[in-house]
C-alpha beads as a LAMMPS data file, in Angstrom:
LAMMPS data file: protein, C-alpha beads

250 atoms
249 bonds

1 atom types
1 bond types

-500.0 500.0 xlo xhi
-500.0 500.0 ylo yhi
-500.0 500.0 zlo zhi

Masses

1 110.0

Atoms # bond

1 1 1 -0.850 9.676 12.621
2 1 1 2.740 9.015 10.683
3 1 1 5.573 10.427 11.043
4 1 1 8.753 9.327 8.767
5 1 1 11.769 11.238 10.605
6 1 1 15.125 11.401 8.941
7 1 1 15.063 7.861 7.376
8 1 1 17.675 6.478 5.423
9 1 1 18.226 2.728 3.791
10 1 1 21.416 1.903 2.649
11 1 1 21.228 -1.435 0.684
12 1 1 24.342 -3.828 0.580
13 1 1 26.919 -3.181 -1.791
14 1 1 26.103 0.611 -0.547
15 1 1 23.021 1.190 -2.598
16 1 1 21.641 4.099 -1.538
17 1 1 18.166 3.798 -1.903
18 1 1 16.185 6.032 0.700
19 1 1 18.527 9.704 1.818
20 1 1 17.164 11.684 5.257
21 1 1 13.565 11.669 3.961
22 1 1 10.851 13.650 6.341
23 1 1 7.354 14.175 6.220
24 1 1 4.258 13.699 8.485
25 1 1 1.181 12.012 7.180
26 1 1 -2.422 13.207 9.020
27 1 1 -4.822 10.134 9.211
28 1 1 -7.562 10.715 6.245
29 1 1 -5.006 11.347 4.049
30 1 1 -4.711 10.189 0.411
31 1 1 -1.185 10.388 -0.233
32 1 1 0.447 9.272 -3.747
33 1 1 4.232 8.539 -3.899
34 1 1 5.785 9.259 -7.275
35 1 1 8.851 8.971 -8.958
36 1 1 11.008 6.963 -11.634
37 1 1 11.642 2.890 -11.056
38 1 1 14.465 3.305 -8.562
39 1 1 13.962 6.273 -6.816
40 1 1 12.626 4.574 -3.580
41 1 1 8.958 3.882 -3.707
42 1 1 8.743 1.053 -2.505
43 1 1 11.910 0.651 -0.053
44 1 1 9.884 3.811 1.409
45 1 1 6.742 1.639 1.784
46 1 1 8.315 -1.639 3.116
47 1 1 10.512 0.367 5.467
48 1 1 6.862 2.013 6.961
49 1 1 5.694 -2.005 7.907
50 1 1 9.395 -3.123 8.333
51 1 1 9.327 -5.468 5.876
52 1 1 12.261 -3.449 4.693
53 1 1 14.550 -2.704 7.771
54 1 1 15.798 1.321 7.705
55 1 1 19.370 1.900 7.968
56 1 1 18.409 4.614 10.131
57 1 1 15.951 7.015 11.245
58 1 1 12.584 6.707 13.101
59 1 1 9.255 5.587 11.606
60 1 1 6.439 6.676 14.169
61 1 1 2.566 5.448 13.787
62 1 1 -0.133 6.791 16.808
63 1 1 3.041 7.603 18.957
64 1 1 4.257 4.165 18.409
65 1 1 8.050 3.965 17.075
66 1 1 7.981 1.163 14.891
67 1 1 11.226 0.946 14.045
68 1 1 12.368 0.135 18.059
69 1 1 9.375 -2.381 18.119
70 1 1 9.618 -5.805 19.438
71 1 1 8.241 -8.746 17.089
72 1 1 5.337 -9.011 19.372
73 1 1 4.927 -5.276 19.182
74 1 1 5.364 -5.619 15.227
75 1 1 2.318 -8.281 14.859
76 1 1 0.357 -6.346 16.862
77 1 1 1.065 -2.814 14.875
78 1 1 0.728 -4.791 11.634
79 1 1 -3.228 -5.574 12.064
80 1 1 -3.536 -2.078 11.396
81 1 1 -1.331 -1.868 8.195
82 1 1 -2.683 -3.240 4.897
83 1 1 -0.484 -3.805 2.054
84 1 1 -1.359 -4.758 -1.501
85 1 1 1.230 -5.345 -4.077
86 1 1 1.663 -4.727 -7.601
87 1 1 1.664 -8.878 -8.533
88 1 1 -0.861 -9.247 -5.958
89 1 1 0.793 -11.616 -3.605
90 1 1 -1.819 -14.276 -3.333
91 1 1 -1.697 -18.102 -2.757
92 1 1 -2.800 -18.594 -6.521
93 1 1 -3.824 -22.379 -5.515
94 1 1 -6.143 -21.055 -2.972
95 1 1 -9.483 -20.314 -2.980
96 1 1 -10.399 -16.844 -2.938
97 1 1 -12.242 -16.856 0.556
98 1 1 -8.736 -18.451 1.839
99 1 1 -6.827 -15.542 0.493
100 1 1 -9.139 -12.880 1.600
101 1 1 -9.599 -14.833 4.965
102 1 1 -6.084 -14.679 5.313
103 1 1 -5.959 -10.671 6.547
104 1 1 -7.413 -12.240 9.348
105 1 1 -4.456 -13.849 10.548
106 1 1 -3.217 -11.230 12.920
107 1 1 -6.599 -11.932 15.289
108 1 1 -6.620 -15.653 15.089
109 1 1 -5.289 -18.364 17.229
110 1 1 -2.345 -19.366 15.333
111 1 1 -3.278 -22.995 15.624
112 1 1 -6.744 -22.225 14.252
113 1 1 -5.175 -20.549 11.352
114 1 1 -2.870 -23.407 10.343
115 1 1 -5.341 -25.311 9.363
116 1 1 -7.747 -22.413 7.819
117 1 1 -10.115 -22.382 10.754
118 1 1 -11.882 -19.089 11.422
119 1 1 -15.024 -17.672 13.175
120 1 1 -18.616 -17.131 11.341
121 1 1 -17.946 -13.885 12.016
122 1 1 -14.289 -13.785 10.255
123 1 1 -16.089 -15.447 7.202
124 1 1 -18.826 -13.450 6.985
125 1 1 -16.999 -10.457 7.119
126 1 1 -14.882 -11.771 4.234
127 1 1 -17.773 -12.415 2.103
128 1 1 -18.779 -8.493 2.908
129 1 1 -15.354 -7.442 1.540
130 1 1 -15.319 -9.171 -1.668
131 1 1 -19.053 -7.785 -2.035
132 1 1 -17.514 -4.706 -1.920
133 1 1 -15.042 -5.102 -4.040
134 1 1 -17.573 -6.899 -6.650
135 1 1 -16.472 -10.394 -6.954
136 1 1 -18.676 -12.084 -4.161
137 1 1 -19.762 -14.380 -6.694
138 1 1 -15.826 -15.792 -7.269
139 1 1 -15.574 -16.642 -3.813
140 1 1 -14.837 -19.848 -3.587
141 1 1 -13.154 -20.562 -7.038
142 1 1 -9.611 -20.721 -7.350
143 1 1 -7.175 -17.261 -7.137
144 1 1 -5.421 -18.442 -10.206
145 1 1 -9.088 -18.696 -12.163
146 1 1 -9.443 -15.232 -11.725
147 1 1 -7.893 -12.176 -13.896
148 1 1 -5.601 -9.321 -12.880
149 1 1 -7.650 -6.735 -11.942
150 1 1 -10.189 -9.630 -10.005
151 1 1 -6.807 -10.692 -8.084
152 1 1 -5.886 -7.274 -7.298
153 1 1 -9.169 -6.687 -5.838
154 1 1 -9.223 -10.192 -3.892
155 1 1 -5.844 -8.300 -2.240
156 1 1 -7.688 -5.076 -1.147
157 1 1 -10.529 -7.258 0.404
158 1 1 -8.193 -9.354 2.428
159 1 1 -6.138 -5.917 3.837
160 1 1 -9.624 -4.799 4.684
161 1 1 -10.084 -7.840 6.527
162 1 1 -7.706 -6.333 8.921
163 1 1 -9.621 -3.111 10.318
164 1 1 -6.669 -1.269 9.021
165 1 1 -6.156 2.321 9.633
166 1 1 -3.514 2.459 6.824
167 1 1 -2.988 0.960 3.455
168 1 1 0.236 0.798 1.831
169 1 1 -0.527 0.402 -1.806
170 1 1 3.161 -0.626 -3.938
171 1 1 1.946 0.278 -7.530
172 1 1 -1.469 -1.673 -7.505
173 1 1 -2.532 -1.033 -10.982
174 1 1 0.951 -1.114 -12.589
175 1 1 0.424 -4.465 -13.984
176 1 1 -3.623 -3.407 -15.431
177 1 1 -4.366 -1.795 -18.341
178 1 1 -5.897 2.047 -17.611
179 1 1 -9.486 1.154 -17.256
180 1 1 -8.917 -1.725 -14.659
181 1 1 -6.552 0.561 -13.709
182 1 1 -9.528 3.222 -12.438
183 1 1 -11.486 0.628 -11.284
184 1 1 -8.500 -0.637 -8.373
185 1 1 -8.144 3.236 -7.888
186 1 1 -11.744 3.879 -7.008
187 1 1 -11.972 1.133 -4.541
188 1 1 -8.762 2.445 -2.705
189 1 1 -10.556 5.848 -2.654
190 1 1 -13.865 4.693 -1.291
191 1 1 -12.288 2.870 1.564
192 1 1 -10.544 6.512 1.892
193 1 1 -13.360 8.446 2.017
194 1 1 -16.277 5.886 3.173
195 1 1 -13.487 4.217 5.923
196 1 1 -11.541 7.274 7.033
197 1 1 -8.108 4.726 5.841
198 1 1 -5.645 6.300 5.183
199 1 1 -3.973 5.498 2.058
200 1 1 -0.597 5.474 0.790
201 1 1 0.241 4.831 -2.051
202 1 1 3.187 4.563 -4.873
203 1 1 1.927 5.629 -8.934
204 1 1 3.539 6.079 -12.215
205 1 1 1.307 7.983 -14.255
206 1 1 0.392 11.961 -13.049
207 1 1 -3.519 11.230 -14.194
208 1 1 -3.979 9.065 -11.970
209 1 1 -2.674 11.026 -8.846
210 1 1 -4.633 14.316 -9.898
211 1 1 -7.187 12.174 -10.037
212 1 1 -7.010 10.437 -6.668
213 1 1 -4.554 11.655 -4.089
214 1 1 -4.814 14.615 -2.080
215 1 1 -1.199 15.393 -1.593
216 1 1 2.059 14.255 -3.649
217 1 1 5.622 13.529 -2.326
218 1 1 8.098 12.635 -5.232
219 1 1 11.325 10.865 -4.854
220 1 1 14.247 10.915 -7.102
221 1 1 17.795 8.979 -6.053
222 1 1 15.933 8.543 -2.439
223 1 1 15.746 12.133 -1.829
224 1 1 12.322 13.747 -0.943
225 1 1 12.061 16.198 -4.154
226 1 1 8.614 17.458 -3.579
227 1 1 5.629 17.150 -1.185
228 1 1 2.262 19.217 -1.777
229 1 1 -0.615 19.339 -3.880
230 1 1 -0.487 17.134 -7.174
231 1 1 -1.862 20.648 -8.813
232 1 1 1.616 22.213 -7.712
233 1 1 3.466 19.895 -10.147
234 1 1 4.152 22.075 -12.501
235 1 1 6.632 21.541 -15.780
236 1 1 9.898 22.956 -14.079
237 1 1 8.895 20.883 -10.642
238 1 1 8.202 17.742 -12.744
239 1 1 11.344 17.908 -14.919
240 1 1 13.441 17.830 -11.676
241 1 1 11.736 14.867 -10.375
242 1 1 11.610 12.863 -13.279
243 1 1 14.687 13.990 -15.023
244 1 1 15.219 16.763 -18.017
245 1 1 14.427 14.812 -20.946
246 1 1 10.904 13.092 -19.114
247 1 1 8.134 13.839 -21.362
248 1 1 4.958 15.075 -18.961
249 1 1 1.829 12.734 -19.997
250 1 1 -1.591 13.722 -17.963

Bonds

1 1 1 2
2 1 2 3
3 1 3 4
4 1 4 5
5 1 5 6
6 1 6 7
7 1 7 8
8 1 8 9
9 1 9 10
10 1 10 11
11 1 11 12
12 1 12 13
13 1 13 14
14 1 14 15
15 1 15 16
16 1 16 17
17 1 17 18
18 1 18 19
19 1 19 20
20 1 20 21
21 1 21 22
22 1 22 23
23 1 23 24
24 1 24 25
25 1 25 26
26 1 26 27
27 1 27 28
28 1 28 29
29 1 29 30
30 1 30 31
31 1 31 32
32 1 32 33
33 1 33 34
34 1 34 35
35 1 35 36
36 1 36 37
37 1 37 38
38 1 38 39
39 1 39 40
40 1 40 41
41 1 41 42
42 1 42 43
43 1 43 44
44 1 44 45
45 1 45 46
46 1 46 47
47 1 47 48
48 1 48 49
49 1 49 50
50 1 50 51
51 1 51 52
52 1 52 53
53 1 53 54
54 1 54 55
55 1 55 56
56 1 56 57
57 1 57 58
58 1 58 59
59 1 59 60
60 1 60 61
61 1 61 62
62 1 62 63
63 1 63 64
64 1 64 65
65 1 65 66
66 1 66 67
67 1 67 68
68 1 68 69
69 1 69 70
70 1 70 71
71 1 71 72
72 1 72 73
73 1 73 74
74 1 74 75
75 1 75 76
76 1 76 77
77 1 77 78
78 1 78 79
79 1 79 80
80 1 80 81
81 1 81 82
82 1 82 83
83 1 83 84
84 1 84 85
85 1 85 86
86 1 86 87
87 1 87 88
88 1 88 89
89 1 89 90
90 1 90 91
91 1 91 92
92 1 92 93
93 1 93 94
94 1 94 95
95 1 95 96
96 1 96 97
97 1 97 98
98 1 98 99
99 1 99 100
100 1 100 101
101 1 101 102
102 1 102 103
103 1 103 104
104 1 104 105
105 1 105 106
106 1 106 107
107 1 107 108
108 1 108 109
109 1 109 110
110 1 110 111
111 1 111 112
112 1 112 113
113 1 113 114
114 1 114 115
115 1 115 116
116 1 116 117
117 1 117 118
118 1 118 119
119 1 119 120
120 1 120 121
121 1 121 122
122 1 122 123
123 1 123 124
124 1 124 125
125 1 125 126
126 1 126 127
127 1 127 128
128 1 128 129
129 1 129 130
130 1 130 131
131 1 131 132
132 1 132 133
133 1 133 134
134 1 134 135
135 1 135 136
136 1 136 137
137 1 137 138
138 1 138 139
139 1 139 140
140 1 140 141
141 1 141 142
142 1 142 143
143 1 143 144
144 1 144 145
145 1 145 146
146 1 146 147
147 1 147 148
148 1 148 149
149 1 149 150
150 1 150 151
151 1 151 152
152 1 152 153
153 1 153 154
154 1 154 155
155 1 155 156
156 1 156 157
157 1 157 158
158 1 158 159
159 1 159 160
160 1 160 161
161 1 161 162
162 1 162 163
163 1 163 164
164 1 164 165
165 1 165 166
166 1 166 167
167 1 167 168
168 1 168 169
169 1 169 170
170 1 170 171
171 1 171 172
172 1 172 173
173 1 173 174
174 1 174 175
175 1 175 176
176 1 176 177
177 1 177 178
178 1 178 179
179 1 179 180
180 1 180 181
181 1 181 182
182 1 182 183
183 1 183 184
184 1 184 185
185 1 185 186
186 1 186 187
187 1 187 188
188 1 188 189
189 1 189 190
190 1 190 191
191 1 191 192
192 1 192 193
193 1 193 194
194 1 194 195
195 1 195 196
196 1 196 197
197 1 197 198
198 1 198 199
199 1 199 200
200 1 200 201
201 1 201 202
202 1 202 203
203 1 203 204
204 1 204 205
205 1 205 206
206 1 206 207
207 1 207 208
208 1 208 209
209 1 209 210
210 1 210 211
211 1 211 212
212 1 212 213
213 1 213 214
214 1 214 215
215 1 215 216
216 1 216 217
217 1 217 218
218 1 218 219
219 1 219 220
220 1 220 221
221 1 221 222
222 1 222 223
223 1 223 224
224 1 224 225
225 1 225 226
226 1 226 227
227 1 227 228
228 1 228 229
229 1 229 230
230 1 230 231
231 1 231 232
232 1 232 233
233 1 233 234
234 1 234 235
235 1 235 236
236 1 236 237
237 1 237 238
238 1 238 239
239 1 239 240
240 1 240 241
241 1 241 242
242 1 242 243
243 1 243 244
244 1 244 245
245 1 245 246
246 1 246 247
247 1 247 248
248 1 248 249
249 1 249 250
């Protein structure tokens, strides 16, 4: 389904931030990406919907090369690539329905969608999503009225709005305390298993990938350090991701 071949990102001032890193990703898959703040999470997930550019190296989706794509070609691949960001990236001043309405964008006559006009179908489909999610009932108030974990969870409904096939997920529930924290990861996994989407997505704390992800790969300096089973983390494979004095929690 993916397929990250020998990529590399080389930041200016000649930060090295992603080194020759490999791996394939089968569609179904619940991957987590781990690591310390720096190591590359997240230049790993932008570079995957180029809103990173990679130095070099070839990211390939459904036999599509991504990285040679056109703009045209890039609008079109991104339909099927949800992202939802730590700080949520909504139009706080905006109603919910807007925000969520807003994964629709991809589909709709640009002209249309300057001035927030979409289908029955388009809004009906957004009031399923935030059903889903819970928060039907805060539809139409205000993104700003709404608390972090609500926000975060207006973000997954509007990247569902897109049919996606894959979600890139760039440390959702880093900003929630651990029970909201759950919550966001429980949604992600339902889509998972209910949706067949695959998921990728960047964590902190070990807990929460034993908990959800079916495979690990761990960065550390951009290098790939690891990629298997979260179980296969042991203390020795840990302390060479995360560094000899890291203290293991979960």
């Amino acid at each position: 389904m993916l397929e990250i071949k020998n990529v590399t990102k080389i930041y200016d001032g000649n930060v090295l931030a992603l080194d020759d890193v490999s791996f394939n990703i089968k569609q179904g898959e619940f991957l987590a990406i781990i690591g310390l703040s720096g190591s590359g999470k997240s230049t790993l997930l932008r570079c995957i919907n180029r809103l990173v550019e990679p130095t070099k190296g070839d990211i390939i989706m459904d036999d599509i090369n991504i990285t040679n794509a056109s703009q045209d070609e890039l609008r079109r691949i991104r339909r099927k690539i949800g992202m939802i960001f730590q700080h949520f990236n909504l139009v706080e001043r905006s109603k919910v329905m807007t925000n969520v309405l807003a994964g629709r964008l991809g589909y709709t006559n640009p002209a249309m969608s300057l001035v927030n006009r979409f289908s029955k179908n388009d809004v009906e489909m957004a009031l399923k999503q935030l059903e889903r999610v819970g928060i039907k009932d805060q539809a139409y108030k205000r993104a700003d009225e709404l608390s972090g974990g609500q926000q975060q969870r207006v973000s997954i409904a509007r990247a569902m709005m897109q049919n996606p096939k894959l979600i890139l997920a760039d440390e959702p529930v880093a900003s929630l305390d651990p029970v909201l924290a759950h919550s966001i990861m429980q949604y992600l996994e339902k889509i998972n298993k209910e949706d067949g989407v695959t998921v990728i997505c960047s964590l902190h704390f070990l807990d929460l990938v034993h908990r959800y992800a079916n495979r690990a790969i761990a960065l550390n300096a951009g290098k790939l350090m690891f990629d298997g089973s979260p179980k296969d983390i042991d203390d020795e494979k840990f302390k060479e991701i995360y560094g000899k004095e890291a203290e293991r929690v979960g």
